[in-house]
C-alpha positions, 0 to 999 in steps of 0.5 A: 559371445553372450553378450552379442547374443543379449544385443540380438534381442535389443539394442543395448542390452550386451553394452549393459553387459559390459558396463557400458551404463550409458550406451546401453542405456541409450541403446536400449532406449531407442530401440523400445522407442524405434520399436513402439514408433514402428509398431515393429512387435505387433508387425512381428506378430501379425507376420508370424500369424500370416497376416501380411497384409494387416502387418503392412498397415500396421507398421509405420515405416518411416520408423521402421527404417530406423531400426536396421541402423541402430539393431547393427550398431549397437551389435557391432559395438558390442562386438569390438569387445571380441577379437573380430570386432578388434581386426580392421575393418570389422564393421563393414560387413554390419554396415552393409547389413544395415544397408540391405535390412534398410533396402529389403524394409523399403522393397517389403511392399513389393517383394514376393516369394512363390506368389506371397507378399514377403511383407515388413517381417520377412523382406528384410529378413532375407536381405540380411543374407546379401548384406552380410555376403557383400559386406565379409566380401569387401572386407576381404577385398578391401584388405587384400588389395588397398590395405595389404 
């Protein structure tokens, strides 16, 4: 568990923990260069300070929409090392994370809540909720009627 909590923070760092040198290393990598491309730190702060609209021309999005990918890769890789990530089809539900993280990083410049821009920080944020639903439940239905 601690080492998918470590791949929470960065890509990377929960392979490193299980001394996978070079994945993590690659991981890591690319996540501080995912992470630099899209301006993702200071969108994150200006976010979080309320200021969508300087976070929005802050981010670069075409490497922003890079980060959903690699983020649950590299989770779910570290996760294998753990009974779920052993059981089949384990990965779908961080696939379609991905997806809709990827989906609500698009749609961030049009989505609002109560009247309020959700922006680059909290659209995919709220994605992430729909991604991991539809992914644990086709899991499910993938096993119960195509693999059983």
């Amino acid at each position: 568990m601690e080492k998918i909590l470590w791949n929470l923070l960065l890509p990377g760092l929960g392979q490193l923990l299980n001394r996978q040198y070079i994945k993590g290393l690659l991981f890591t990598f690319l996540g501080v260069w995912f992470n630099v491309k899209a301006n993702l730190n200071k969108m994150i702060m200006l976010s979080l300070l309320g200021r969508t609209s300087e976070a929005i021309q802050t981010t670069n999005y075409s490497w922003l929409l890079l980060y959903p990918c690699l983020y649950f890769f590299a989770l779910w890789d570290s996760c294998k090392a753990f009974e779920f990530g052993k059981r089949p089809l384990a990965f779908v539900p961080f696939v379609f994370s991905a997806y809709w993280v990827t989906v609500g990083a698009i749609l961030s410049l049009r989505i609002t809540l109560f009247g309020l821009l959700l922006g680059p920080l909290w659209s995919p944020i709220l994605f992430l909720l729909p991604g991991i639903t539809s992914g644990f439940l086709l899991r499910f239905l993938l096993l119960k009627f195509i693999f059983s």
